[in-house]
PyMOL commands that place a pseudoatom at each C-alpha (Angstrom):
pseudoatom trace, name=CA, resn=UNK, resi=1, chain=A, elem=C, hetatm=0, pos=[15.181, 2.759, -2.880]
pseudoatom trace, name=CA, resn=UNK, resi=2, chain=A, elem=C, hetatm=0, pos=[12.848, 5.906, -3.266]
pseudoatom trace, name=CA, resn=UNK, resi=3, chain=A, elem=C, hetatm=0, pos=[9.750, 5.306, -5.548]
pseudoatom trace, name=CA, resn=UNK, resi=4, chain=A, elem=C, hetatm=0, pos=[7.658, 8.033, -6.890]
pseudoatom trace, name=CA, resn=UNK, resi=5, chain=A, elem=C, hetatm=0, pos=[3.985, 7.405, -7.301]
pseudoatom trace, name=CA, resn=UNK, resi=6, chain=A, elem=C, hetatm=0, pos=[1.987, 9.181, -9.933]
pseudoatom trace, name=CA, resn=UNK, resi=7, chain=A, elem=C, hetatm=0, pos=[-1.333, 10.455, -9.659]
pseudoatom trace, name=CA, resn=UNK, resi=8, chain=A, elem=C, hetatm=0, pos=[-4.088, 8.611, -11.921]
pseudoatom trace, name=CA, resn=UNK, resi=9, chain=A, elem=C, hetatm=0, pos=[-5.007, 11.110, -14.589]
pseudoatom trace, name=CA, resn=UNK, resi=10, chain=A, elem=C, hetatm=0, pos=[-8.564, 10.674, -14.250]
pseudoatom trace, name=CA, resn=UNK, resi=11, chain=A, elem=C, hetatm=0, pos=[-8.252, 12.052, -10.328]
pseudoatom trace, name=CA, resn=UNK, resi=12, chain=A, elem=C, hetatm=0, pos=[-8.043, 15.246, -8.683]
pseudoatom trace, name=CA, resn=UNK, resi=13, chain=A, elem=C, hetatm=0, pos=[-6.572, 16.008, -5.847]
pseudoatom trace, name=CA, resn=UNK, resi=14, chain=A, elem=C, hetatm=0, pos=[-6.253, 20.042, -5.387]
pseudoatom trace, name=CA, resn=UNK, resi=15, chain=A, elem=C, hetatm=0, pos=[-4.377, 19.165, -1.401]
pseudoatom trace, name=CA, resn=UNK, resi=16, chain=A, elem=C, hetatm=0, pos=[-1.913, 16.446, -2.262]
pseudoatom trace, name=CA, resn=UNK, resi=17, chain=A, elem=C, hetatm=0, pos=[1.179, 17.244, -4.210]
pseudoatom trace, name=CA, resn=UNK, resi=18, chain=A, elem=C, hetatm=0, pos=[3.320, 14.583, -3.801]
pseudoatom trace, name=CA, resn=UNK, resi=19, chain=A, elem=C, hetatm=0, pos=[3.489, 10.190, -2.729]
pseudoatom trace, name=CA, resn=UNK, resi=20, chain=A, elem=C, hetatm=0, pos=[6.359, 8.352, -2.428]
pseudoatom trace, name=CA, resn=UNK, resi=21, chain=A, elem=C, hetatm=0, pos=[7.575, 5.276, -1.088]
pseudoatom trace, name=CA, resn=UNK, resi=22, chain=A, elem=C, hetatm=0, pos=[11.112, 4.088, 0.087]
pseudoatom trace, name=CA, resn=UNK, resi=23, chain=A, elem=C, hetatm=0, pos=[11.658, 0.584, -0.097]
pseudoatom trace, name=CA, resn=UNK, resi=24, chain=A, elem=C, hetatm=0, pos=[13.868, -1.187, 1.889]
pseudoatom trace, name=CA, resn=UNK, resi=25, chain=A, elem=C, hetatm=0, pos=[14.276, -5.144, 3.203]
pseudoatom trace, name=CA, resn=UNK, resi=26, chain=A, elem=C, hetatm=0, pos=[16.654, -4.714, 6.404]
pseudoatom trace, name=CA, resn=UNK, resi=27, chain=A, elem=C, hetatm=0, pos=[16.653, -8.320, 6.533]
pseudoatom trace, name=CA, resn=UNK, resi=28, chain=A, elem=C, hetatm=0, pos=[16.095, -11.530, 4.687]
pseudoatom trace, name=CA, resn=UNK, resi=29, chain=A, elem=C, hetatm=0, pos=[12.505, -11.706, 5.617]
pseudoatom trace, name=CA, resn=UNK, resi=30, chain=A, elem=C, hetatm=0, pos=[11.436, -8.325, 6.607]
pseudoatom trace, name=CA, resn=UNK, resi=31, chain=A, elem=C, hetatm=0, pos=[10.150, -5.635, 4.348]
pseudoatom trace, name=CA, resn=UNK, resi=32, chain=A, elem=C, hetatm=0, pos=[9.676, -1.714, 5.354]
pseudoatom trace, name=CA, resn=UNK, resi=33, chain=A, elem=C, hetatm=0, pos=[7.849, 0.983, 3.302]
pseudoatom trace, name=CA, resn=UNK, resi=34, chain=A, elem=C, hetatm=0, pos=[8.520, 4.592, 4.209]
pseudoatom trace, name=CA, resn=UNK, resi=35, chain=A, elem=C, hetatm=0, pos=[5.415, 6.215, 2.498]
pseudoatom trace, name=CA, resn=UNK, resi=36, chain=A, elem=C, hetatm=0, pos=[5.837, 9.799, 2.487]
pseudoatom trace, name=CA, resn=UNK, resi=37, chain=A, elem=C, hetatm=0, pos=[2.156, 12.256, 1.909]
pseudoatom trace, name=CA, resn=UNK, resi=38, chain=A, elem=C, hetatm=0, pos=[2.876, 15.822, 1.162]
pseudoatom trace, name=CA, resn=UNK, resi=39, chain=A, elem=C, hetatm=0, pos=[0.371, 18.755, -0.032]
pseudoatom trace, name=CA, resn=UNK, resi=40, chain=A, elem=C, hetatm=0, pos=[-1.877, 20.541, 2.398]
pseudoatom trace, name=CA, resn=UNK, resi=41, chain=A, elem=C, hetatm=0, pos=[-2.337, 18.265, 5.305]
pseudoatom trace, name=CA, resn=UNK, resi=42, chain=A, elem=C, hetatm=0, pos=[-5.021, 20.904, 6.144]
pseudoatom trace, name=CA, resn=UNK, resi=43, chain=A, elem=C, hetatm=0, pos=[-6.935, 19.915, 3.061]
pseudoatom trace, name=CA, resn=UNK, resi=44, chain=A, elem=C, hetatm=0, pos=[-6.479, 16.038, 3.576]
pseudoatom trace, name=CA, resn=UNK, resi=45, chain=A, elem=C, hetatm=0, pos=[-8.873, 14.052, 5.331]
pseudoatom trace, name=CA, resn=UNK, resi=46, chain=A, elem=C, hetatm=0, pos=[-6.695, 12.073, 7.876]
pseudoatom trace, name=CA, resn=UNK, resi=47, chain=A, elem=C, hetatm=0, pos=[-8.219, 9.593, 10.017]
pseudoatom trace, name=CA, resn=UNK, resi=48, chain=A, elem=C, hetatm=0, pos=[-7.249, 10.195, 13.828]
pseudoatom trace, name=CA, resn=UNK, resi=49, chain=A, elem=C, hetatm=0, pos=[-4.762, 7.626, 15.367]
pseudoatom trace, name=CA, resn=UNK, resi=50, chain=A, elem=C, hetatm=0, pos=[-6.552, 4.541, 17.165]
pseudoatom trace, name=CA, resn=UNK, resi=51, chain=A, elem=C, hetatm=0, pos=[-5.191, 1.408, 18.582]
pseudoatom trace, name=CA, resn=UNK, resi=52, chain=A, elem=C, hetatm=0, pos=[-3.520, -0.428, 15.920]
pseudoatom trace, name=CA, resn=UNK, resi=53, chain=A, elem=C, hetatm=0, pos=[-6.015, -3.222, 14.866]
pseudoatom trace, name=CA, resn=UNK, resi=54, chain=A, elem=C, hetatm=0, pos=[-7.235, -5.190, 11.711]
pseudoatom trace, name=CA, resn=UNK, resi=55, chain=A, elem=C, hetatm=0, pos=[-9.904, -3.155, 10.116]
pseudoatom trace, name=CA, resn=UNK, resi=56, chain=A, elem=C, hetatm=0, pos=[-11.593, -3.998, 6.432]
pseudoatom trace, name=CA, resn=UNK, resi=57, chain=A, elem=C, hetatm=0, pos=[-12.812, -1.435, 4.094]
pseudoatom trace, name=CA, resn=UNK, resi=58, chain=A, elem=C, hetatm=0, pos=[-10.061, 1.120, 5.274]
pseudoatom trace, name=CA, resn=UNK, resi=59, chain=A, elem=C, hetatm=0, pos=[-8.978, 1.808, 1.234]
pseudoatom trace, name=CA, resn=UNK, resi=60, chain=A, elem=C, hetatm=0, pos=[-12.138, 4.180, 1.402]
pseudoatom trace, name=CA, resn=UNK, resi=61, chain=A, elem=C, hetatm=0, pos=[-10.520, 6.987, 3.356]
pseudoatom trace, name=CA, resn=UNK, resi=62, chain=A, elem=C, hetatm=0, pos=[-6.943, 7.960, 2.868]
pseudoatom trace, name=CA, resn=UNK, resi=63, chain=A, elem=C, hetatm=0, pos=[-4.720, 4.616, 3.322]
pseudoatom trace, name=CA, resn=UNK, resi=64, chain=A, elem=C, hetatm=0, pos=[-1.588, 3.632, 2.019]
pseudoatom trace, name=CA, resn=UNK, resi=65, chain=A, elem=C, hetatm=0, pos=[-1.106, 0.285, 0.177]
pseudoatom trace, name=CA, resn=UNK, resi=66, chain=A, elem=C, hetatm=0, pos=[1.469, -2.450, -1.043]
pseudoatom trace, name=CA, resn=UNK, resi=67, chain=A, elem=C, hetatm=0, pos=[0.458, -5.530, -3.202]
pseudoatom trace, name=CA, resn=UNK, resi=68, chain=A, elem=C, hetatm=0, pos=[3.046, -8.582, -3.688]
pseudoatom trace, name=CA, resn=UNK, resi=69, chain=A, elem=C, hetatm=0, pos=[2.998, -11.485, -5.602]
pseudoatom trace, name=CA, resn=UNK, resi=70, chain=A, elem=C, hetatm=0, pos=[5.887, -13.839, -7.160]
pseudoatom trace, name=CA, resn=UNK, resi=71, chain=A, elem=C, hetatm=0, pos=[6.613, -13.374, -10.320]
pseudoatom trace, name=CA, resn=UNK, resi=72, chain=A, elem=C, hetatm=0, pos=[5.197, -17.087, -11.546]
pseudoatom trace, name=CA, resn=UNK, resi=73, chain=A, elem=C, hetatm=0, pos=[1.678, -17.430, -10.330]
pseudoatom trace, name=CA, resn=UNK, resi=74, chain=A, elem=C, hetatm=0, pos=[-1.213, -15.484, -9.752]
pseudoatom trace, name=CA, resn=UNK, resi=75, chain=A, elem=C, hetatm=0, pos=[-1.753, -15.420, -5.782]
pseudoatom trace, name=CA, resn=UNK, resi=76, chain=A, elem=C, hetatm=0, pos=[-1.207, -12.102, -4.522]
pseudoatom trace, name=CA, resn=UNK, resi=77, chain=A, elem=C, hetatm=0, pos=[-1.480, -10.684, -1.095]
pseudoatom trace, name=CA, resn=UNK, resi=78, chain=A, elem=C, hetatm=0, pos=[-3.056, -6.853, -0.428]
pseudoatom trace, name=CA, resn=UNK, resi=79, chain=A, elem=C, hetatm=0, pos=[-1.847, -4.708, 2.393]
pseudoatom trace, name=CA, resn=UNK, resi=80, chain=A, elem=C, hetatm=0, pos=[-3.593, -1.973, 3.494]
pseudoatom trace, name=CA, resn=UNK, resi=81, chain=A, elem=C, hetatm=0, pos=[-2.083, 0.804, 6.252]
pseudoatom trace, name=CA, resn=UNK, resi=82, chain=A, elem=C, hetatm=0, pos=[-4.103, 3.718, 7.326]
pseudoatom trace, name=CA, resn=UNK, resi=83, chain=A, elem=C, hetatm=0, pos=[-2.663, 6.841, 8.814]
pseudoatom trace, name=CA, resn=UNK, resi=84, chain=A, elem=C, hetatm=0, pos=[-4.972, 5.981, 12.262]
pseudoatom trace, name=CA, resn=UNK, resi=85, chain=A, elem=C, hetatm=0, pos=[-2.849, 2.585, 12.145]
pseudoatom trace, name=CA, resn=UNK, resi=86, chain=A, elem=C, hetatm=0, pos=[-5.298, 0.660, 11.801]
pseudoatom trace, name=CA, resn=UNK, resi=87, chain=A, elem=C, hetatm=0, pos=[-4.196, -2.115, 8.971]
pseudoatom trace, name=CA, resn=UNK, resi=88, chain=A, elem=C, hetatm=0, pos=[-5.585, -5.271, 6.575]
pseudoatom trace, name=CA, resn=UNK, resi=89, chain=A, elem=C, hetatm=0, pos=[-4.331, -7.878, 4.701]
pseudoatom trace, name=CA, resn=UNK, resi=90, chain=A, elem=C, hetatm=0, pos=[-5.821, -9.650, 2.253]
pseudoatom trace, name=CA, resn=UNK, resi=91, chain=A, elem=C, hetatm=0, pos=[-5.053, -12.937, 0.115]
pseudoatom trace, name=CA, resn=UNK, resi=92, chain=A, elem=C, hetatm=0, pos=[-6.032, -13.494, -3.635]
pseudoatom trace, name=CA, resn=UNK, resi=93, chain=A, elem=C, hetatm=0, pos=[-5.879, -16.730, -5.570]
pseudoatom trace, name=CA, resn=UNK, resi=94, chain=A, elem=C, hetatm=0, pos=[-5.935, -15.000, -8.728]
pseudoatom trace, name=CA, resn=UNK, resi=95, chain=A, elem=C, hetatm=0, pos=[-6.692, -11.091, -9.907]
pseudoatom trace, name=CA, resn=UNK, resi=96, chain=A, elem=C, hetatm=0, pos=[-9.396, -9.890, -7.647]
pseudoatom trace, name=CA, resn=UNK, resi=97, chain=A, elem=C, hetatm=0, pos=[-10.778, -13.650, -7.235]
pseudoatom trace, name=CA, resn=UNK, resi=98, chain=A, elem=C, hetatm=0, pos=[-10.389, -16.141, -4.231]
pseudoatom trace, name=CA, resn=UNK, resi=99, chain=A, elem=C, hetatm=0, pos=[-10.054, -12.991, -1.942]
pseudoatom trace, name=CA, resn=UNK, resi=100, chain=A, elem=C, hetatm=0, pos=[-9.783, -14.252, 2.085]
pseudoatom trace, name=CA, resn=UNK, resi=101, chain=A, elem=C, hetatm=0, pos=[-8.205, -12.594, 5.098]
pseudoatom trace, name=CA, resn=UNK, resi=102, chain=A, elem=C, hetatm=0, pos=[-4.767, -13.477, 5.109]
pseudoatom trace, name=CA, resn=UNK, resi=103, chain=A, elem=C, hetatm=0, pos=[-4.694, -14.723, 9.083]
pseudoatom trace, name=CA, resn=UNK, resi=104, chain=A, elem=C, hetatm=0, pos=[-1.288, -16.023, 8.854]
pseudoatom trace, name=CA, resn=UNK, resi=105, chain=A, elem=C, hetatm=0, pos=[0.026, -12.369, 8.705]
pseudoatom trace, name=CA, resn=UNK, resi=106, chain=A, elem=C, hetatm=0, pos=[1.231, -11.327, 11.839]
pseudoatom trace, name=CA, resn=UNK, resi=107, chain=A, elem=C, hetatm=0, pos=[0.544, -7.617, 12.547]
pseudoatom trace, name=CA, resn=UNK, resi=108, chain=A, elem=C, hetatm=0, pos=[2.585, -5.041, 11.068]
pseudoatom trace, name=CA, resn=UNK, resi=109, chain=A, elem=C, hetatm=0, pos=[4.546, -2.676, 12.972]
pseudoatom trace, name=CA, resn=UNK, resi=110, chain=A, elem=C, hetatm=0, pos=[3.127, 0.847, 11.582]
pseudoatom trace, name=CA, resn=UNK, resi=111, chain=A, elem=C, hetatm=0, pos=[4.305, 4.350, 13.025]
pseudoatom trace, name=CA, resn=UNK, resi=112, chain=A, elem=C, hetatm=0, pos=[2.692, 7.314, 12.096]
pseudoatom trace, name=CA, resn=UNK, resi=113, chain=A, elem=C, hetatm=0, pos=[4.034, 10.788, 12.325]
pseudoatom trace, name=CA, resn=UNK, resi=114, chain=A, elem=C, hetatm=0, pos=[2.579, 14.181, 10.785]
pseudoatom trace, name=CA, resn=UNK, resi=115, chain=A, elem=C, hetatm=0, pos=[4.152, 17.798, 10.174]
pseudoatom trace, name=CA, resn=UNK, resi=116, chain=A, elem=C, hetatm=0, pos=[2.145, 20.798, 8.469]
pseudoatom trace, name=CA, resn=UNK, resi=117, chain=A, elem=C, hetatm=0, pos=[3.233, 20.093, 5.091]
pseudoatom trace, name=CA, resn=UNK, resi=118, chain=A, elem=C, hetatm=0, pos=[3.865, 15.938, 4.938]
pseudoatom trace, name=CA, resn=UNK, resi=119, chain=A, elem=C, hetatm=0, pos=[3.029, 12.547, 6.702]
pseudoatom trace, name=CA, resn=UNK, resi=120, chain=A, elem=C, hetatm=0, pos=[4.869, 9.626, 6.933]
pseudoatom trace, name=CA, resn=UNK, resi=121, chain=A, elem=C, hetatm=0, pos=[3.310, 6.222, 7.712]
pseudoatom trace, name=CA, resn=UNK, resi=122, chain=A, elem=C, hetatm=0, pos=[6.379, 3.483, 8.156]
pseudoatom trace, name=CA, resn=UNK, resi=123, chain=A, elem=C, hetatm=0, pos=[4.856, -0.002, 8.031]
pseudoatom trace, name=CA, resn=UNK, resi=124, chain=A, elem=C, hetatm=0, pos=[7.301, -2.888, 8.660]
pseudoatom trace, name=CA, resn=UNK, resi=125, chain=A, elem=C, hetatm=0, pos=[6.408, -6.601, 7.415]
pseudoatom trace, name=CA, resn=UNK, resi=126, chain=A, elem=C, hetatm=0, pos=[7.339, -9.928, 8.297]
pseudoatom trace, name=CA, resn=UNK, resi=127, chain=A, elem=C, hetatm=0, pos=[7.759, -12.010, 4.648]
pseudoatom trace, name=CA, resn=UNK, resi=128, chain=A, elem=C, hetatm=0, pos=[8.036, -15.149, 5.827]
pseudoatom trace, name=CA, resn=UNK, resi=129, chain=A, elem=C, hetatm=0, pos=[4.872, -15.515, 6.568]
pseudoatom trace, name=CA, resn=UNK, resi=130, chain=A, elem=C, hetatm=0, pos=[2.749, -14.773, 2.882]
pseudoatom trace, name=CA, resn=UNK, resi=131, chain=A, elem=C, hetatm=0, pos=[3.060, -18.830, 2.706]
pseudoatom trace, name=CA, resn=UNK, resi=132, chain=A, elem=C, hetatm=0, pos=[0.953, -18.690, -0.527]
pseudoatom trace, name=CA, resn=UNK, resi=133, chain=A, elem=C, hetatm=0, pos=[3.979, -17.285, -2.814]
pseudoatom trace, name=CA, resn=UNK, resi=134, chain=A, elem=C, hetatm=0, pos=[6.224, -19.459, -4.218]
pseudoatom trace, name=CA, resn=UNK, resi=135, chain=A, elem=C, hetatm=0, pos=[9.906, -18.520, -3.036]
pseudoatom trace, name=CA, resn=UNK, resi=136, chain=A, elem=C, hetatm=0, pos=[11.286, -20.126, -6.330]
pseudoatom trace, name=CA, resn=UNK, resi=137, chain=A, elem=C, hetatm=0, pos=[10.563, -17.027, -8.312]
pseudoatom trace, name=CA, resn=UNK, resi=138, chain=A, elem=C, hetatm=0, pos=[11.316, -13.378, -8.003]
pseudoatom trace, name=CA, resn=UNK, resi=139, chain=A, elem=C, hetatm=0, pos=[8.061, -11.555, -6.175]
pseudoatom trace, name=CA, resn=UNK, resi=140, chain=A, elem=C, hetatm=0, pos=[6.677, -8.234, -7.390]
pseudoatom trace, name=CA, resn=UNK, resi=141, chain=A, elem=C, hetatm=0, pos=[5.528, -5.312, -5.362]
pseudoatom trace, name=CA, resn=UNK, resi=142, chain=A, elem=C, hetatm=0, pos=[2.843, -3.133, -6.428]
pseudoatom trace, name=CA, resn=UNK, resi=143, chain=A, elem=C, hetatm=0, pos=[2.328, 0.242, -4.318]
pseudoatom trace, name=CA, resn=UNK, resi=144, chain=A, elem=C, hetatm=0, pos=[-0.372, 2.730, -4.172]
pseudoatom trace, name=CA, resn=UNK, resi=145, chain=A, elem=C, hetatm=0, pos=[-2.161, 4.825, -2.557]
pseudoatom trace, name=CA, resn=UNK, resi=146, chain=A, elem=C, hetatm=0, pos=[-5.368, 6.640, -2.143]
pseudoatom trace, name=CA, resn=UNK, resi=147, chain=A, elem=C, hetatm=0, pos=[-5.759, 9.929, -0.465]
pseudoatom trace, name=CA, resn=UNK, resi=148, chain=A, elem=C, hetatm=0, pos=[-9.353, 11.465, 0.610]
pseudoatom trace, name=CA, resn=UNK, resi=149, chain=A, elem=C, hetatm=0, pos=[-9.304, 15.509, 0.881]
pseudoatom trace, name=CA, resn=UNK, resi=150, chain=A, elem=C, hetatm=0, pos=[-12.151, 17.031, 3.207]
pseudoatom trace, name=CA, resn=UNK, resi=151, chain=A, elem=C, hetatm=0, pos=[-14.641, 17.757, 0.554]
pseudoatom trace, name=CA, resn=UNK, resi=152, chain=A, elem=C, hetatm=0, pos=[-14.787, 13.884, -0.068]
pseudoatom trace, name=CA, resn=UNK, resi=153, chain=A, elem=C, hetatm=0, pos=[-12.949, 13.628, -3.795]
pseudoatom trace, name=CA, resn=UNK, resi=154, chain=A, elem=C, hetatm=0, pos=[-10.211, 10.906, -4.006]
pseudoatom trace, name=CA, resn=UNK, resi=155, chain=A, elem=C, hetatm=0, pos=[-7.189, 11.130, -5.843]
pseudoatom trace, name=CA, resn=UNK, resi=156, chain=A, elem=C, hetatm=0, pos=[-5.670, 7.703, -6.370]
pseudoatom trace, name=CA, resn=UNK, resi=157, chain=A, elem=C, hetatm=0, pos=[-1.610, 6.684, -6.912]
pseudoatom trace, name=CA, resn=UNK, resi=158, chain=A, elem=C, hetatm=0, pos=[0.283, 4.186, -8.055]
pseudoatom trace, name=CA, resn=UNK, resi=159, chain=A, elem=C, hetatm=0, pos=[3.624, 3.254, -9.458]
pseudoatom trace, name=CA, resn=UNK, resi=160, chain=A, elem=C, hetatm=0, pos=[1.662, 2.364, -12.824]
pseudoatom trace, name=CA, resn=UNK, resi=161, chain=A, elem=C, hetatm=0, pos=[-1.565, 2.817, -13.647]
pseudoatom trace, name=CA, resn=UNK, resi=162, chain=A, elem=C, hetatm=0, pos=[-2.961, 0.305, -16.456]
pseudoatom trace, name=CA, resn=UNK, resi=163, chain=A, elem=C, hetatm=0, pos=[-5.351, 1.628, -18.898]
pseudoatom trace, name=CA, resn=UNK, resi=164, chain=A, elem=C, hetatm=0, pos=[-9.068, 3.038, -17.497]
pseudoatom trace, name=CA, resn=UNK, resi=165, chain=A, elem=C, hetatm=0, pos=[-10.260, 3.383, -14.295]
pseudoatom trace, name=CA, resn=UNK, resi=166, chain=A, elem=C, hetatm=0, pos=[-7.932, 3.270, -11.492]
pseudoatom trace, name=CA, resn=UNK, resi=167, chain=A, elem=C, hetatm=0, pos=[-7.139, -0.608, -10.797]
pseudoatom trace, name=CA, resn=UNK, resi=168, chain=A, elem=C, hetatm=0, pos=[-4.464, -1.028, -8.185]
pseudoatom trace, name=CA, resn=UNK, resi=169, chain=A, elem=C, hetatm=0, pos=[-4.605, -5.312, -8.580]
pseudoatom trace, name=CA, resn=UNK, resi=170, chain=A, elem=C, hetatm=0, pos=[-3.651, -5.135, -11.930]
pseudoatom trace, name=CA, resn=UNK, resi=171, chain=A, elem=C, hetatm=0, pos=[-0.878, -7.446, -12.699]
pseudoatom trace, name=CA, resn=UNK, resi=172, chain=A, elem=C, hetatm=0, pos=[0.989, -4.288, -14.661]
pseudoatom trace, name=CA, resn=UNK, resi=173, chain=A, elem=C, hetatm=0, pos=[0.580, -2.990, -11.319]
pseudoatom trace, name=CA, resn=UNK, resi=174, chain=A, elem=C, hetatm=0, pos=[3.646, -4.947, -9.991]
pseudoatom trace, name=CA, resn=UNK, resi=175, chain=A, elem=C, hetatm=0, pos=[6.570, -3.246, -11.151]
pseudoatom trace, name=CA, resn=UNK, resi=176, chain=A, elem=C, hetatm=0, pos=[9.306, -3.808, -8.611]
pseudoatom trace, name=CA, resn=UNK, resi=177, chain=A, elem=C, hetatm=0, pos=[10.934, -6.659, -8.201]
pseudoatom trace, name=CA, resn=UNK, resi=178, chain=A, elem=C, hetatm=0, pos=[12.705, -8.334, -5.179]
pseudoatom trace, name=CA, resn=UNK, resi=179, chain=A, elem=C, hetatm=0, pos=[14.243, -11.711, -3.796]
pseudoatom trace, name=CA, resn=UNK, resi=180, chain=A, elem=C, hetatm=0, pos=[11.903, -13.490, -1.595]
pseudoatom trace, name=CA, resn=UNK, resi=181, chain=A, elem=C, hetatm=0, pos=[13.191, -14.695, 1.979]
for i in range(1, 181): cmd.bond("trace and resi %d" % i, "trace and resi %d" % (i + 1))
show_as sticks, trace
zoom trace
């Protein structure tokens, strides 16, 4: 399934014209997002590719994220997938509280390729191992994204934004739903 995201009103973003996501589960317990960047890559500020490797603070440049939860308690986990492959994950007992690296998470497979006029970034993930959701419940996926052009200004993306400031954690945040493993 093809997801659109929308551009938060308060951000510019003069390069990018366009984020979305396909969703798909290939298997009981995997999960693969196709995010899809097009605009001016020109104009985008795209880190170079690296060795994959865990890496915090990458949501300050351009990076692509997913958030899931289940549907009956507040843990969540935070992904985080830069374009230089380069990746986090994060665990949260609650909204933005109890935050820990999620160790448990094996590495995600993430392939990057680039054209003049879109990037891709295809990160695959392993579900059975976010051992802090319930599997009782539906879980929720939140995706976003925020993309850095070379002046420095940062246009952020989501499926929904709530009301104010950009705030990707937000529980409204996690509009689509899907059967745990």
């Amino acid at each position: 399934m093809r997801r659109l995201l929308k551009r938060h009103s308060d951000s510019d973003s003069f390069a990018t014209a366009n984020v979305d996501v396909e969703i798909s589960l290939p298997s009981a317990d995997s999960l693969v997002l196709l995010y899809t960047l097009s605009g001016r890559m020109n104009d985008i500020r795209i880190p170079p590719l690296v060795p994959a490797a865990r890496r915090d603070e990458l949501w300050q440049h351009t990076c692509f994220e997913a958030f899931i939860r289940a549907s009956s308690g507040p843990e969540y986990y935070e992904f985080n997938f830069a374009p230089s492959t380069q990746w986090a994950v994060y665990r949260f007992s609650s909204y933005r509280n109890g935050m820990s690296v999620a160790t448990e998470i094996t590495t995600p497979s993430i392939v990057v390729h680039s054209k003049p006029d879109c990037l891709t970034l295809q990160a695959s993930l392993e579900l059975n191992h976010l051992s802090g959701l319930t599997r009782k419940a539906l879980w929720c996926l939140g995706l976003s994204a925020l993309i850095e052009d070379i002046s420095g200004r940062k246009s952020y993306w989501a499926l929904v934004h709530p009301p104010g400031k950009p705030d990707f954690h937000h529980a409204s945040s996690f509009v689509h739903e899907f059967s745990p493993p």
